[in-house]
ZAPA-29067 format. One record per residue (C-alpha): x, y, z; residue in one letter. Coordinates in nm, 4 decimals. Each point is the difference from the previous one (the first is absolute). Layout:
REC        u        v        w residu
REC        X        Y        Z      A
...
This chain:
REC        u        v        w residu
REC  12.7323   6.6410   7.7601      X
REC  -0.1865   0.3523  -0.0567      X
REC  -0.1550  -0.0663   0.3844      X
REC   0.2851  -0.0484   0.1487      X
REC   0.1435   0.2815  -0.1526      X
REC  -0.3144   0.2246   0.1346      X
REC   0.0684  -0.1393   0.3289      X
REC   0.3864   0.0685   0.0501      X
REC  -0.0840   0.3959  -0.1382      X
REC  -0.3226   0.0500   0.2127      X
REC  -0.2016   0.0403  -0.3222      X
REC  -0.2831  -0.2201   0.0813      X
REC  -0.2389   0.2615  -0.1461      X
REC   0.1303   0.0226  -0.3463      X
REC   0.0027  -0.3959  -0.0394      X
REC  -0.4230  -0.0235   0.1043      X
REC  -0.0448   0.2287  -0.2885      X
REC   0.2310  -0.2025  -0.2384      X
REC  -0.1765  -0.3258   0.1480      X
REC  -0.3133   0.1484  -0.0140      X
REC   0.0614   0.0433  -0.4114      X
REC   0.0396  -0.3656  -0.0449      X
REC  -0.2729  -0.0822   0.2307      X
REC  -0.2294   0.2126  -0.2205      X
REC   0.1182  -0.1576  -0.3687      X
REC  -0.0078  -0.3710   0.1655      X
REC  -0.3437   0.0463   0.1406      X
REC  -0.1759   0.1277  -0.3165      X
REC   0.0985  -0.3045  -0.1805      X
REC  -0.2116  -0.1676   0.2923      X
REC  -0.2690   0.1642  -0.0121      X
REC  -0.0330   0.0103  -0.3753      X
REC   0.0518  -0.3728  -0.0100      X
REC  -0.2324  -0.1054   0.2813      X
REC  -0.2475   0.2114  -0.1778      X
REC   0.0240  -0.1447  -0.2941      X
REC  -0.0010  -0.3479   0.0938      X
REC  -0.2953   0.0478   0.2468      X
REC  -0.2456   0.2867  -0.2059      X
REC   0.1746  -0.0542  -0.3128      X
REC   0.0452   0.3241  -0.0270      X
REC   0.2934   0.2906  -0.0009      X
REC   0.0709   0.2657   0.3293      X
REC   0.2891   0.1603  -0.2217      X
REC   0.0290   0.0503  -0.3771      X
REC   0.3307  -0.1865   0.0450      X
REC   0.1922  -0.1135   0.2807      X
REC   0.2816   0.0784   0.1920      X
REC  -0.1955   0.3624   0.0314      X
REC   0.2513   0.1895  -0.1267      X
REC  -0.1181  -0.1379  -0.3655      X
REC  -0.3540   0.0786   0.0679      X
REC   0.0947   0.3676   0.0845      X
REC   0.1719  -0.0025  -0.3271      X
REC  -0.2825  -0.1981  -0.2026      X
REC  -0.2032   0.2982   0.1398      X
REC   0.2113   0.2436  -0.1402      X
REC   0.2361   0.1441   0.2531      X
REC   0.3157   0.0857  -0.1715      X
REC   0.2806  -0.2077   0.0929      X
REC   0.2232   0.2491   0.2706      X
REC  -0.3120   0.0651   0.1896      X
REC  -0.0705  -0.3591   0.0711      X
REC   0.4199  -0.1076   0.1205      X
């Protein structure tokens, strides 16, 4: 797998950031669903973030 990979060619660093990515995208979804189910209301426009930046009107290159 992509960590074991990163381990065998000492690049530990580069796979946080890639992790870190994921971790990002998976954890708006939380948040925008536990808000919604416990305020009934929305953090993000739309969830995974990445769609909110573009709902907001980032053009699409700046946001990947």
């Amino acid at each position: 797998t992509l960590g074991v990979v990163a381990m065998l060619n000492n690049a530990i660093i580069p796979l946080f950031i890639i992790v870190f990515i994921y971790i990002l995208e998976s954890g708006s979804v939380c948040i925008q669903l536990t808000s919604k189910k416990l305020f009934s209301r929305k953090v993000f426009l739309a969830a995974p973030i990445h769609h909110h930046f573009e709902a907001k009107g980032w053009p699409e290159p700046k946001v990947v």
